[in-house]
mmCIF entry with sequence, helices, sheets and N, C-alpha, C, O atoms, coordinates in Angstrom:
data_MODEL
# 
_entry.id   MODEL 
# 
_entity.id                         1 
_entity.type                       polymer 
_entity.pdbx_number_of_molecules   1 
# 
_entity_poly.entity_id                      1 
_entity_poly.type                           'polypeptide(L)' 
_entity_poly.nstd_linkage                   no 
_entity_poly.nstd_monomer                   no 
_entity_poly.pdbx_seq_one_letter_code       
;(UNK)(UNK)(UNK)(UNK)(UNK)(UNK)(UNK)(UNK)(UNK)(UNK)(UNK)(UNK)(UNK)(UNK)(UNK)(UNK)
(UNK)(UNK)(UNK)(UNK)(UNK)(UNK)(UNK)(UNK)(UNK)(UNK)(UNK)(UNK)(UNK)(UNK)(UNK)(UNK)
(UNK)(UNK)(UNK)(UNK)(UNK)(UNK)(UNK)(UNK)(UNK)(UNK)(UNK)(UNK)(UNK)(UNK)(UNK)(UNK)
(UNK)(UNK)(UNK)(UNK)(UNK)
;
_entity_poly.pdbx_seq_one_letter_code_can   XXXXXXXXXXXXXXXXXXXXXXXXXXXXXXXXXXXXXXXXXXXXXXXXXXXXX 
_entity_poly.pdbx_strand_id                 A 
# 
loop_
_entity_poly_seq.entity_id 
_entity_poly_seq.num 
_entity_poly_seq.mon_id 
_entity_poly_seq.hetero 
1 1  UNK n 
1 2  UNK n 
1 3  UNK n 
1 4  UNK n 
1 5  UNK n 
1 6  UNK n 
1 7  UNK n 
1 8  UNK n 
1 9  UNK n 
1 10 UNK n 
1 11 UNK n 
1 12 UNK n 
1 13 UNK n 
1 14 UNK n 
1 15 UNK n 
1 16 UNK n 
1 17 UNK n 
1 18 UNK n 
1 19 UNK n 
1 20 UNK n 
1 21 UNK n 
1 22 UNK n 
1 23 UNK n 
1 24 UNK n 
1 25 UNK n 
1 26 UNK n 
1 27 UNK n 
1 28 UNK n 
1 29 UNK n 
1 30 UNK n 
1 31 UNK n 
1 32 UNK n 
1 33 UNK n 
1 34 UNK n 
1 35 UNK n 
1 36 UNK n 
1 37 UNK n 
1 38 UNK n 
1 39 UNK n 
1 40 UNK n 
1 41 UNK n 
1 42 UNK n 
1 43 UNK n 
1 44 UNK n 
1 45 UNK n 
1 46 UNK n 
1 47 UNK n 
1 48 UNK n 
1 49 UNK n 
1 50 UNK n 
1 51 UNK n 
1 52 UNK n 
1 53 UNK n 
# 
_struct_asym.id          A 
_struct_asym.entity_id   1 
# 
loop_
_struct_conf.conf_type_id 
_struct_conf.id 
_struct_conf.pdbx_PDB_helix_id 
_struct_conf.beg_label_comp_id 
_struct_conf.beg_label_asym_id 
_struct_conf.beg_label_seq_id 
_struct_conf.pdbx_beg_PDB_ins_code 
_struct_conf.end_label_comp_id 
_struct_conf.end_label_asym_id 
_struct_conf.end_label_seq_id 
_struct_conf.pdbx_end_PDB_ins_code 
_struct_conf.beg_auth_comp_id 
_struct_conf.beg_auth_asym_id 
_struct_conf.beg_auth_seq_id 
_struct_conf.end_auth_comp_id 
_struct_conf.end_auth_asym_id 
_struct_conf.end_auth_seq_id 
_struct_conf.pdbx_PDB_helix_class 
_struct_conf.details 
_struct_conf.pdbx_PDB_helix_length 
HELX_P HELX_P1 AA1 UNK A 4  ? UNK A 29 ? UNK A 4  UNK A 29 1 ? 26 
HELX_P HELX_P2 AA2 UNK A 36 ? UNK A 42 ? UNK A 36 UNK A 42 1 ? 7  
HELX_P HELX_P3 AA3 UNK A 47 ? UNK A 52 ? UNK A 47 UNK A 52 1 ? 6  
# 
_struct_conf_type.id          HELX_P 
_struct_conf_type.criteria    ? 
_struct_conf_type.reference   ? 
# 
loop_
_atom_site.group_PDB 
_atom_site.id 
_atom_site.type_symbol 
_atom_site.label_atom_id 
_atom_site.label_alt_id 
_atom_site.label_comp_id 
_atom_site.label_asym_id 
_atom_site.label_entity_id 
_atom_site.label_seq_id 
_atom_site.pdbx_PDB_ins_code 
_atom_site.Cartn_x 
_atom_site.Cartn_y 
_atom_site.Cartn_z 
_atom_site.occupancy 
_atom_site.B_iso_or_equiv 
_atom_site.pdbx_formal_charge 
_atom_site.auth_seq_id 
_atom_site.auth_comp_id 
_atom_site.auth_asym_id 
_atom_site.auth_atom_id 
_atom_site.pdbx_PDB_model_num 
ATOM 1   N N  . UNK A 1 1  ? 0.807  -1.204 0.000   1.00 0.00 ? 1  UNK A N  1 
ATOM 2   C CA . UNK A 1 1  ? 0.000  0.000  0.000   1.00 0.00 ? 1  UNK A CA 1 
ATOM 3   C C  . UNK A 1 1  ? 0.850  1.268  0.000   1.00 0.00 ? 1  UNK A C  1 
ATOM 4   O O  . UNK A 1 1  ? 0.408  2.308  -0.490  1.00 0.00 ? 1  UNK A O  1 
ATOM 5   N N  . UNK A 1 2  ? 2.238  1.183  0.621   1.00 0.00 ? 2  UNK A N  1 
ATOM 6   C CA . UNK A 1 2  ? 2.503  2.262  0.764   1.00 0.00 ? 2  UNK A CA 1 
ATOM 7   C C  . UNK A 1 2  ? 3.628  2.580  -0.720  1.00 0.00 ? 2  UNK A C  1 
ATOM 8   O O  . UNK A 1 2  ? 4.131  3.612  -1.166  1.00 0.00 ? 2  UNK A O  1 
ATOM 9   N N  . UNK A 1 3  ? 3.664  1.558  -1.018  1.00 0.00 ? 3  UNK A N  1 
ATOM 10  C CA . UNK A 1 3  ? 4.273  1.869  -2.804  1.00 0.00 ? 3  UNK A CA 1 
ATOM 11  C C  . UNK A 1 3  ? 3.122  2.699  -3.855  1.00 0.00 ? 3  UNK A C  1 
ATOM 12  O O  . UNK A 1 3  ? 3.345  3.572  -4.694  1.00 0.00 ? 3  UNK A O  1 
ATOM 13  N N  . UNK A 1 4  ? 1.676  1.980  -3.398  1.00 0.00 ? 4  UNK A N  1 
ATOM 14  C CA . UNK A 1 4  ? 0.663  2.859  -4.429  1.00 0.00 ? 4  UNK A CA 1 
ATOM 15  C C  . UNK A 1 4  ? 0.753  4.126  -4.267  1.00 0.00 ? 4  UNK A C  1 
ATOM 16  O O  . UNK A 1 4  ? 0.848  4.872  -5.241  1.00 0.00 ? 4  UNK A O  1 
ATOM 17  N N  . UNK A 1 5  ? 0.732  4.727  -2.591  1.00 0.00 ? 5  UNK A N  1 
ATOM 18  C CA . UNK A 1 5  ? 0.429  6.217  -2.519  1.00 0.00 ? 5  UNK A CA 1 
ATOM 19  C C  . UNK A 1 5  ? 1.629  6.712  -2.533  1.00 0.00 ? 5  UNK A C  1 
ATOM 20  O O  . UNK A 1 5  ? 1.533  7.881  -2.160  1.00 0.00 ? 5  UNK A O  1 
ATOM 21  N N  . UNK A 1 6  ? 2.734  6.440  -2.769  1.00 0.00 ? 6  UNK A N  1 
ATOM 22  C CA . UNK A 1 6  ? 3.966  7.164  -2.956  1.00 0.00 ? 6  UNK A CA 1 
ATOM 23  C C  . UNK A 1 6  ? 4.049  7.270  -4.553  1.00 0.00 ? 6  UNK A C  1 
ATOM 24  O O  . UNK A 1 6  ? 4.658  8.224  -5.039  1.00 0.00 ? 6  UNK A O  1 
ATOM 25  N N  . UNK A 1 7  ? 3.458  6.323  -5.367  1.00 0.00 ? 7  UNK A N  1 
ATOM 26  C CA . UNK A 1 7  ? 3.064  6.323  -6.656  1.00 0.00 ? 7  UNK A CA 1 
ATOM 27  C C  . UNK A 1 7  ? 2.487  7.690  -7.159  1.00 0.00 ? 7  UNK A C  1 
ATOM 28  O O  . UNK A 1 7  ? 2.971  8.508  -7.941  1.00 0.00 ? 7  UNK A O  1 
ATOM 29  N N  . UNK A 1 8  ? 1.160  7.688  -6.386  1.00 0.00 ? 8  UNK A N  1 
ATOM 30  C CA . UNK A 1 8  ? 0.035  8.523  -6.691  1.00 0.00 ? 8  UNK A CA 1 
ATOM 31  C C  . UNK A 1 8  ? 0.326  9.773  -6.693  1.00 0.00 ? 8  UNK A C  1 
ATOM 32  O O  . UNK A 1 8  ? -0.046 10.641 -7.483  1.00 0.00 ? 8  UNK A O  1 
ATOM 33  N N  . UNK A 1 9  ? 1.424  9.902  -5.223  1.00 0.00 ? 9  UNK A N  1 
ATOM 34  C CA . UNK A 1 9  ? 1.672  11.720 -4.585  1.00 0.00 ? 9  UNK A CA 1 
ATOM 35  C C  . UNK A 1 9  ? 3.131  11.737 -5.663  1.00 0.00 ? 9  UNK A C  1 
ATOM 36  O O  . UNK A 1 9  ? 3.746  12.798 -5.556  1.00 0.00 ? 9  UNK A O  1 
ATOM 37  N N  . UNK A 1 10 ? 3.869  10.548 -6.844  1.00 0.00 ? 10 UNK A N  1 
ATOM 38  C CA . UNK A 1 10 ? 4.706  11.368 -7.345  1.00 0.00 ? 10 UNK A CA 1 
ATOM 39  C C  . UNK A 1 10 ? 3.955  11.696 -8.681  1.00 0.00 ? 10 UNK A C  1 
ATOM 40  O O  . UNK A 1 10 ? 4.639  12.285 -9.518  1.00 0.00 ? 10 UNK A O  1 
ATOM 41  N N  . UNK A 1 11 ? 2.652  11.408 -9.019  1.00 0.00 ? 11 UNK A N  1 
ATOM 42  C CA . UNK A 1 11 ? 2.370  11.348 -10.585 1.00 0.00 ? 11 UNK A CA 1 
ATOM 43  C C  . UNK A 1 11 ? 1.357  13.153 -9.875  1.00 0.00 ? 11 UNK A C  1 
ATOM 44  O O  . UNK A 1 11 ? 1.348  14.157 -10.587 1.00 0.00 ? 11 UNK A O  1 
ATOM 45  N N  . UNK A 1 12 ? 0.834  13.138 -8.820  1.00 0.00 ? 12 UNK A N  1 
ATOM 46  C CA . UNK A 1 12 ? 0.433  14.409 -8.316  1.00 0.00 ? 12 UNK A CA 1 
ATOM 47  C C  . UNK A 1 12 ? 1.286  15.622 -8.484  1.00 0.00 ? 12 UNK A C  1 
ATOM 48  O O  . UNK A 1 12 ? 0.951  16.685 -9.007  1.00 0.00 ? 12 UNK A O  1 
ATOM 49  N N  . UNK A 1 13 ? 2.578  15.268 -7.898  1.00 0.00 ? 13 UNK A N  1 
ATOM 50  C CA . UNK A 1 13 ? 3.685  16.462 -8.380  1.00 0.00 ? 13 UNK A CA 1 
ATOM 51  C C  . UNK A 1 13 ? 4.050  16.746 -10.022 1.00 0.00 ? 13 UNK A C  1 
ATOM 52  O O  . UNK A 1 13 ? 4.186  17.866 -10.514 1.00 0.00 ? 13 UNK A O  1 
ATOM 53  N N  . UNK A 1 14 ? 4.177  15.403 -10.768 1.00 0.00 ? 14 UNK A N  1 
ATOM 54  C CA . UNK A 1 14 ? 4.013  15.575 -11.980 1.00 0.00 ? 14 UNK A CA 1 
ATOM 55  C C  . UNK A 1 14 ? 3.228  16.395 -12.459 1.00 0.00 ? 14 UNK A C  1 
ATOM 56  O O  . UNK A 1 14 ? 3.638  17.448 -12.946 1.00 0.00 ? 14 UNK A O  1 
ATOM 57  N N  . UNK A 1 15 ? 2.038  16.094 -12.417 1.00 0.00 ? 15 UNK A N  1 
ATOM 58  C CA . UNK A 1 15 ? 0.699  17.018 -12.984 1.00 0.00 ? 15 UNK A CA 1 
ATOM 59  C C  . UNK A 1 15 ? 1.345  18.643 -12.113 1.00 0.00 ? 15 UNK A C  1 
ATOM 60  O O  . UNK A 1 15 ? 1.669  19.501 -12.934 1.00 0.00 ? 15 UNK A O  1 
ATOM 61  N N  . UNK A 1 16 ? 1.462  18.909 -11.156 1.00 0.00 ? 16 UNK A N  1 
ATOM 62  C CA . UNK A 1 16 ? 1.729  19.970 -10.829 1.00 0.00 ? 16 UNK A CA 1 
ATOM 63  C C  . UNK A 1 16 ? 2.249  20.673 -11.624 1.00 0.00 ? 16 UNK A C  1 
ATOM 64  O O  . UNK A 1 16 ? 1.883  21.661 -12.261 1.00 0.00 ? 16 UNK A O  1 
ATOM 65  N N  . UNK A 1 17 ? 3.534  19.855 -11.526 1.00 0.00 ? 17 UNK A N  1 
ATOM 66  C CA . UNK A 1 17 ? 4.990  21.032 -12.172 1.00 0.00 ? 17 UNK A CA 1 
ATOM 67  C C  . UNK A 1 17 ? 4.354  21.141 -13.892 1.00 0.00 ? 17 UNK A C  1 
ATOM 68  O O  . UNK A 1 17 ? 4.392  22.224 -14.475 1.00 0.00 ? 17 UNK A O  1 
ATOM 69  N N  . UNK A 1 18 ? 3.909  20.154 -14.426 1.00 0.00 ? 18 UNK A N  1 
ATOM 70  C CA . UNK A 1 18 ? 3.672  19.826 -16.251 1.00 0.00 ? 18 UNK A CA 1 
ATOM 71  C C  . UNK A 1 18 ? 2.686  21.359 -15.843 1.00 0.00 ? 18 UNK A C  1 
ATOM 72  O O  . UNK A 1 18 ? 3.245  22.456 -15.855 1.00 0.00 ? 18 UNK A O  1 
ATOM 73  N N  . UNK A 1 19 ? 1.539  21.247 -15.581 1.00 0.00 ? 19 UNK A N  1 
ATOM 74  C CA . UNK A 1 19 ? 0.533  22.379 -15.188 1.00 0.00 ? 19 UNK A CA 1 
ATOM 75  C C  . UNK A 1 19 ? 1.203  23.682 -15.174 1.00 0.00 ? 19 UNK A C  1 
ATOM 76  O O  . UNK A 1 19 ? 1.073  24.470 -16.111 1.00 0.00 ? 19 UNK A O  1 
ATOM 77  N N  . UNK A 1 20 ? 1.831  23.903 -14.264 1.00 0.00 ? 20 UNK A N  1 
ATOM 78  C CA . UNK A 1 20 ? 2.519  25.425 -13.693 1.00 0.00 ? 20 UNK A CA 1 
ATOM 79  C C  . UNK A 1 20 ? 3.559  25.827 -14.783 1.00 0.00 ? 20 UNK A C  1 
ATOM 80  O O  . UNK A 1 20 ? 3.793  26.994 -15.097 1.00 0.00 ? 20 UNK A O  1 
ATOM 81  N N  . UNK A 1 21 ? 4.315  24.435 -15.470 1.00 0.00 ? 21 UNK A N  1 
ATOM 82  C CA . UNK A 1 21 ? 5.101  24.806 -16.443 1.00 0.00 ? 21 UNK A CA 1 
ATOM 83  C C  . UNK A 1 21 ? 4.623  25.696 -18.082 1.00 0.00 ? 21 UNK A C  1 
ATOM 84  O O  . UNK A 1 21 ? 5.294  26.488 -18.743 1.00 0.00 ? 21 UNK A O  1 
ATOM 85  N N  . UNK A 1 22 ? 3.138  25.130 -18.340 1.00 0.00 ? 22 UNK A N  1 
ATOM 86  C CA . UNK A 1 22 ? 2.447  25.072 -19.059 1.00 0.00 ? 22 UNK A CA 1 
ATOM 87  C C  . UNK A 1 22 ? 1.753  26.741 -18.756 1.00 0.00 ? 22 UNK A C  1 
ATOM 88  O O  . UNK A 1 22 ? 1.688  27.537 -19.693 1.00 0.00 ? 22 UNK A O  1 
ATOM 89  N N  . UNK A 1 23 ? 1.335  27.067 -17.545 1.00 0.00 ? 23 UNK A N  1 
ATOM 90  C CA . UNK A 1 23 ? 0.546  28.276 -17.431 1.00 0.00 ? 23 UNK A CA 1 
ATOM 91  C C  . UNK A 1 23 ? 1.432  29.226 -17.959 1.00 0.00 ? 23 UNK A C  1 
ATOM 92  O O  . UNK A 1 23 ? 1.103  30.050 -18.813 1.00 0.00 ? 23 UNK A O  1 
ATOM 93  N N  . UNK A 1 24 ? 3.253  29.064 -17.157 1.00 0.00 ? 24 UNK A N  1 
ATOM 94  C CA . UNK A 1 24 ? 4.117  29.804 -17.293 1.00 0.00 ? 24 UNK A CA 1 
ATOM 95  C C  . UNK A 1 24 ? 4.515  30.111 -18.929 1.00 0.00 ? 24 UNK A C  1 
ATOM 96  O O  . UNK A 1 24 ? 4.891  31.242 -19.237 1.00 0.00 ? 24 UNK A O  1 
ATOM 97  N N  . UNK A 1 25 ? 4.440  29.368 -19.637 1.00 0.00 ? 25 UNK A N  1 
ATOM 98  C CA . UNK A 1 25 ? 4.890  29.080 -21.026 1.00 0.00 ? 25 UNK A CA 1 
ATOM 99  C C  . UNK A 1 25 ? 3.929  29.939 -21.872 1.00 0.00 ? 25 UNK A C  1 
ATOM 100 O O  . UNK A 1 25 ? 4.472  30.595 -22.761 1.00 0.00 ? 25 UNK A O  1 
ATOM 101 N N  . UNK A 1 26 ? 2.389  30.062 -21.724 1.00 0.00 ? 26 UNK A N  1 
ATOM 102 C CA . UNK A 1 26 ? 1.418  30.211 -22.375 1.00 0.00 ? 26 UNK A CA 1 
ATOM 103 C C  . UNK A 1 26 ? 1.372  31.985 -22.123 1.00 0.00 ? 26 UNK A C  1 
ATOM 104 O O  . UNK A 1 26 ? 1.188  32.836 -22.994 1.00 0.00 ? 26 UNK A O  1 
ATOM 105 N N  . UNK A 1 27 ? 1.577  32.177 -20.812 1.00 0.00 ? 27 UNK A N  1 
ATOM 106 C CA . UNK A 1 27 ? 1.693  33.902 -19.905 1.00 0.00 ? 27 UNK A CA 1 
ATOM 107 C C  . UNK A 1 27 ? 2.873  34.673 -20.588 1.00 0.00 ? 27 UNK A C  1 
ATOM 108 O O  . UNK A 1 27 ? 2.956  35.888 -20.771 1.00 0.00 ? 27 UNK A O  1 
ATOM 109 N N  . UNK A 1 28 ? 3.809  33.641 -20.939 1.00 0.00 ? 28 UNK A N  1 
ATOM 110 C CA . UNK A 1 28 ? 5.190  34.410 -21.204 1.00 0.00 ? 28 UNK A CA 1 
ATOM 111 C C  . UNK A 1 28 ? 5.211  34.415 -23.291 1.00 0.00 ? 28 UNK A C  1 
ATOM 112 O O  . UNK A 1 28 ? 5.589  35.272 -24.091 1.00 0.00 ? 28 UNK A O  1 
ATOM 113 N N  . UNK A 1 29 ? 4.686  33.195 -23.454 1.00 0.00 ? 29 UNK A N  1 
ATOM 114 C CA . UNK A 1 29 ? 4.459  33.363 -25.131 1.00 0.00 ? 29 UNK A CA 1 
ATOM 115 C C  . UNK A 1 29 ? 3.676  33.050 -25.764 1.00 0.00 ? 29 UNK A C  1 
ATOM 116 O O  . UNK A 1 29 ? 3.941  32.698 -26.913 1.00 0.00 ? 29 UNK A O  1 
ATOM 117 N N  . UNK A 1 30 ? 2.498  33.044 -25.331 1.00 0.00 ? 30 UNK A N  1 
ATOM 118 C CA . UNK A 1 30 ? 1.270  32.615 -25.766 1.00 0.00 ? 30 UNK A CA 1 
ATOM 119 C C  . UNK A 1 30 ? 0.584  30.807 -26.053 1.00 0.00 ? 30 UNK A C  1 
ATOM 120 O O  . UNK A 1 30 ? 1.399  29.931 -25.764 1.00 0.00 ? 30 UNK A O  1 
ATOM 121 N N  . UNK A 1 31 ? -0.425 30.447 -26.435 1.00 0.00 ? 31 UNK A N  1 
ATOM 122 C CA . UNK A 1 31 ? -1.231 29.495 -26.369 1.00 0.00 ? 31 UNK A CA 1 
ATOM 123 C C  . UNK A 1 31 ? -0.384 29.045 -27.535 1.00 0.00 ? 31 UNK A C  1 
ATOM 124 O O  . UNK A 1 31 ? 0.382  28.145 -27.190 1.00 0.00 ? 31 UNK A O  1 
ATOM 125 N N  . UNK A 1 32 ? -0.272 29.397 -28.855 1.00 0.00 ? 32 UNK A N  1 
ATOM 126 C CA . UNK A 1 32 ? 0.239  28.672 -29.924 1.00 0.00 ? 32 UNK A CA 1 
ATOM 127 C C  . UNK A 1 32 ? 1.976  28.199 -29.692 1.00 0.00 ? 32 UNK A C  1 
ATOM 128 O O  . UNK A 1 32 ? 2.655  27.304 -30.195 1.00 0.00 ? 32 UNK A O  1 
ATOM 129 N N  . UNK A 1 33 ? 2.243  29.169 -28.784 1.00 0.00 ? 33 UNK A N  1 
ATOM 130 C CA . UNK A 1 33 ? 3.979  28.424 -28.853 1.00 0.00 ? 33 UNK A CA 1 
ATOM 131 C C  . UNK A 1 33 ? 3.990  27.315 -27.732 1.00 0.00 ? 33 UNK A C  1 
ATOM 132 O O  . UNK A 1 33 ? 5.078  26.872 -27.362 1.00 0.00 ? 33 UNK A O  1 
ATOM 133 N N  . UNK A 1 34 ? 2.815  26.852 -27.179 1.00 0.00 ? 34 UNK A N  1 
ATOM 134 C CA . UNK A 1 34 ? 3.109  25.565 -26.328 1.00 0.00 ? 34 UNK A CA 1 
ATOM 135 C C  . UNK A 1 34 ? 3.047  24.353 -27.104 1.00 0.00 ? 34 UNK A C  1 
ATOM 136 O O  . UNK A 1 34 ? 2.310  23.964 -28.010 1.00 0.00 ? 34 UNK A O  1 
ATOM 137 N N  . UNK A 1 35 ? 4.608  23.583 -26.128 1.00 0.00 ? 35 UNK A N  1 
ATOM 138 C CA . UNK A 1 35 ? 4.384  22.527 -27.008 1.00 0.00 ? 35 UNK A CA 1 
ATOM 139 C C  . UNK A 1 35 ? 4.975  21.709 -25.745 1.00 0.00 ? 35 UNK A C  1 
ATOM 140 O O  . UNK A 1 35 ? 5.264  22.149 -24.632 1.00 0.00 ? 35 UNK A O  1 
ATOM 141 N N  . UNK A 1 36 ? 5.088  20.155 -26.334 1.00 0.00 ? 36 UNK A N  1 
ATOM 142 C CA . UNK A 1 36 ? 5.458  19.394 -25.477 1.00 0.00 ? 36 UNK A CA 1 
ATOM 143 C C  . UNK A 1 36 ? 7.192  19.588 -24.982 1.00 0.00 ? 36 UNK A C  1 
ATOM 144 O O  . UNK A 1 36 ? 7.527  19.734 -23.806 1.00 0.00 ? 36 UNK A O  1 
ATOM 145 N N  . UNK A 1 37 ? 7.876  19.561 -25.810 1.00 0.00 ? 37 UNK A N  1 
ATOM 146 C CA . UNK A 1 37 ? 9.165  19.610 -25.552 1.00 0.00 ? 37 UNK A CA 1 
ATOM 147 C C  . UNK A 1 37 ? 9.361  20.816 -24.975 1.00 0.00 ? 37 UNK A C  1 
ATOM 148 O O  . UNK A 1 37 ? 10.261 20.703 -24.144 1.00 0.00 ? 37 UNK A O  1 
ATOM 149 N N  . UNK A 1 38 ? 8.905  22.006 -25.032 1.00 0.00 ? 38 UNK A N  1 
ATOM 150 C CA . UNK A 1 38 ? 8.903  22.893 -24.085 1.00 0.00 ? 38 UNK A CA 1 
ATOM 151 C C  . UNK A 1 38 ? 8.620  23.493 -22.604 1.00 0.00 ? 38 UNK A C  1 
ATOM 152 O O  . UNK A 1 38 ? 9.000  24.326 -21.782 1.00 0.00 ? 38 UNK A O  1 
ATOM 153 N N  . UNK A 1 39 ? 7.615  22.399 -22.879 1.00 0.00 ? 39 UNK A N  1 
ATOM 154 C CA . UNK A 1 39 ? 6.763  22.016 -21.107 1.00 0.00 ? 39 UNK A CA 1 
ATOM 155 C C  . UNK A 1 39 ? 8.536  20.704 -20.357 1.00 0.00 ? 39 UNK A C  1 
ATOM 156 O O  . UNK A 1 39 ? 9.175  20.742 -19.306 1.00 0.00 ? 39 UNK A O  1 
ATOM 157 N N  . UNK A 1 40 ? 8.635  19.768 -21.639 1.00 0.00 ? 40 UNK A N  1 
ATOM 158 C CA . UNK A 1 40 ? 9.822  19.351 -20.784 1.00 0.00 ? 40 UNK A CA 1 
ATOM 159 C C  . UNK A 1 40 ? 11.042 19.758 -20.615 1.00 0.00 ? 40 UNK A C  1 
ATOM 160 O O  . UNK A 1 40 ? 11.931 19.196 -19.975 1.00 0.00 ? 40 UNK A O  1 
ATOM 161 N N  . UNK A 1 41 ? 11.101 21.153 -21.435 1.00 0.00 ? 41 UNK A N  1 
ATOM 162 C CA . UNK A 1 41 ? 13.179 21.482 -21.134 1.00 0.00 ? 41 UNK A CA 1 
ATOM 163 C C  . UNK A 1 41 ? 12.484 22.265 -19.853 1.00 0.00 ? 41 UNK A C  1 
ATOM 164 O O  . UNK A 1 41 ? 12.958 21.923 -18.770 1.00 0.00 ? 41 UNK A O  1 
ATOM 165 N N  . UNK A 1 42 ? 11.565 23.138 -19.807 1.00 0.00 ? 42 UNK A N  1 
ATOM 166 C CA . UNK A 1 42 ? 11.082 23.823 -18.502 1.00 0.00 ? 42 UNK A CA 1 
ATOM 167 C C  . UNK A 1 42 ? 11.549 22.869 -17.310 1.00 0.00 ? 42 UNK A C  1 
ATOM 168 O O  . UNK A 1 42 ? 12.585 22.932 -16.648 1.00 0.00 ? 42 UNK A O  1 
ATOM 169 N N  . UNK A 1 43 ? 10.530 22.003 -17.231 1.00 0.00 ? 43 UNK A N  1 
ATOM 170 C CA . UNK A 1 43 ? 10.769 21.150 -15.811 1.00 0.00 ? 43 UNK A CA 1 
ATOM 171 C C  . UNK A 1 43 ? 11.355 20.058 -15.689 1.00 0.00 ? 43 UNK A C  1 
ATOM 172 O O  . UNK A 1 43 ? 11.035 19.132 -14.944 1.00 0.00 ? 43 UNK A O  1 
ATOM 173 N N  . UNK A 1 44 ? 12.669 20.146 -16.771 1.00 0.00 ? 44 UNK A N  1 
ATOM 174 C CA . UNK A 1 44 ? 13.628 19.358 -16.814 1.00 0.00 ? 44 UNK A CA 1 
ATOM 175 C C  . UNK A 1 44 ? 13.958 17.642 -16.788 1.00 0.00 ? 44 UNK A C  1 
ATOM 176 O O  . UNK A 1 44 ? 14.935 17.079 -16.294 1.00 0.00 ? 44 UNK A O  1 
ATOM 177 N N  . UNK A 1 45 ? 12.871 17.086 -17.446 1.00 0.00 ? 45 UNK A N  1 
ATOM 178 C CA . UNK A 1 45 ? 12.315 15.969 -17.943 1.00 0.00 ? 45 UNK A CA 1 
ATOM 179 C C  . UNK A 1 45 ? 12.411 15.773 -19.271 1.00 0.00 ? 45 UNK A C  1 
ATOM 180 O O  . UNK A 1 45 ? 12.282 16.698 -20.073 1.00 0.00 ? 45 UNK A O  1 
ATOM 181 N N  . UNK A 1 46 ? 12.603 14.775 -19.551 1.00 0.00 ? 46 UNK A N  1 
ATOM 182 C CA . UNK A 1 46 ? 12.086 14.394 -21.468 1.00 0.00 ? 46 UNK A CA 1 
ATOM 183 C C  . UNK A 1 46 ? 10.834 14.360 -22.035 1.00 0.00 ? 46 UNK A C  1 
ATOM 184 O O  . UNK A 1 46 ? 10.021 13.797 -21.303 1.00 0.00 ? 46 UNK A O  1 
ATOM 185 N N  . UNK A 1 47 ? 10.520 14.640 -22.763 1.00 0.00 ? 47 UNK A N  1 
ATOM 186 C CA . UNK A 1 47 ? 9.037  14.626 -23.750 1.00 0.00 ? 47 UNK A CA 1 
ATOM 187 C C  . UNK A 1 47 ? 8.402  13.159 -23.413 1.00 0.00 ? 47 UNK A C  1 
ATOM 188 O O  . UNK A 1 47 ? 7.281  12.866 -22.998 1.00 0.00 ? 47 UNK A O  1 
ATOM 189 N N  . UNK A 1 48 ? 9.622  12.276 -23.771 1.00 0.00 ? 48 UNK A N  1 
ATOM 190 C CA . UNK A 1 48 ? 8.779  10.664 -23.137 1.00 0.00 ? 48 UNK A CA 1 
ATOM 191 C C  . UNK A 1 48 ? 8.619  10.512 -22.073 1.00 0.00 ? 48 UNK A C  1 
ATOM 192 O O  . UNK A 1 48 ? 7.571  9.866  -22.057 1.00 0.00 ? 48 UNK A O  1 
ATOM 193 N N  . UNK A 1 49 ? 9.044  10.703 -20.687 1.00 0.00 ? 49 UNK A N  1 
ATOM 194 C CA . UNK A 1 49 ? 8.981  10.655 -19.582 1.00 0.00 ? 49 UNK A CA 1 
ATOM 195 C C  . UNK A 1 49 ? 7.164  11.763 -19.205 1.00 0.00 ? 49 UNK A C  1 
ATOM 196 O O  . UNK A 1 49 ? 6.186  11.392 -18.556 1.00 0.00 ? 49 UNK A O  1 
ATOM 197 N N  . UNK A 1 50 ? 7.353  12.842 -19.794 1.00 0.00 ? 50 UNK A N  1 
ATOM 198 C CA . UNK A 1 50 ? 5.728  13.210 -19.372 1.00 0.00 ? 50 UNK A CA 1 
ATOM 199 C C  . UNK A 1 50 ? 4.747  12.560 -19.945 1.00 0.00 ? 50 UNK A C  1 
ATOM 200 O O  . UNK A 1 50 ? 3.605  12.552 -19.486 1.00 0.00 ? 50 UNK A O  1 
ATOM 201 N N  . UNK A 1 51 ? 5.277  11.657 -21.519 1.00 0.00 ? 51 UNK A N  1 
ATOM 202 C CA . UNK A 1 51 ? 3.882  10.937 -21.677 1.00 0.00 ? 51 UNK A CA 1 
ATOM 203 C C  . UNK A 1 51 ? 3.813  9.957  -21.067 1.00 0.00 ? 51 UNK A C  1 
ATOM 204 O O  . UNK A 1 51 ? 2.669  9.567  -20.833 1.00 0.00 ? 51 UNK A O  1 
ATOM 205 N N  . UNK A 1 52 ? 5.015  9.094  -20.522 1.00 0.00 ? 52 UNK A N  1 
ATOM 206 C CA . UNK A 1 52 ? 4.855  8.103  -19.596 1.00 0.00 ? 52 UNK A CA 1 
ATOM 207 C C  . UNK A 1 52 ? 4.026  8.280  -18.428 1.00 0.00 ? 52 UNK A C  1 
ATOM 208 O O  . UNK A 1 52 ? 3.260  7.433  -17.968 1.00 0.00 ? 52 UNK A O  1 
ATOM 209 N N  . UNK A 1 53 ? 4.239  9.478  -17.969 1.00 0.00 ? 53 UNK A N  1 
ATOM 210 C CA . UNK A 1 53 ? 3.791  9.752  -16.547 1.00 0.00 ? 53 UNK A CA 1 
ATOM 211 C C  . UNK A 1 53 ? 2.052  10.257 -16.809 1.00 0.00 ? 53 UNK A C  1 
ATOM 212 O O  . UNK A 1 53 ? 1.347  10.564 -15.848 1.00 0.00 ? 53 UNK A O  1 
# 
């Protein structure tokens, strides 16, 4: 049990940071320059790793 919710609270921070990275991206250059690889050099992850997650 305690592997699921350590699971859950890291895919929670995920969504966080992907989210906040995403608001930040959209505030600073608009809706059309978001993209995936940009949401991941932001929060310093790979493009496959956020679709994994």
């Amino acid at each position: 049990m305690v592997g699921k919710k350590r699971r859950e609270n890291e895919k929670e921070k995920m969504r966080k940071l992907i989210l906040n990275a995403s608001v930040k991206i959209i505030l600073e250059e608009g809706y059309d320059k978001l993209s995936m690889r940009k949401i991941a050099d932001r929060i310093e992850y790979s493009a496959t790793t956020i679709y994994l997650k």
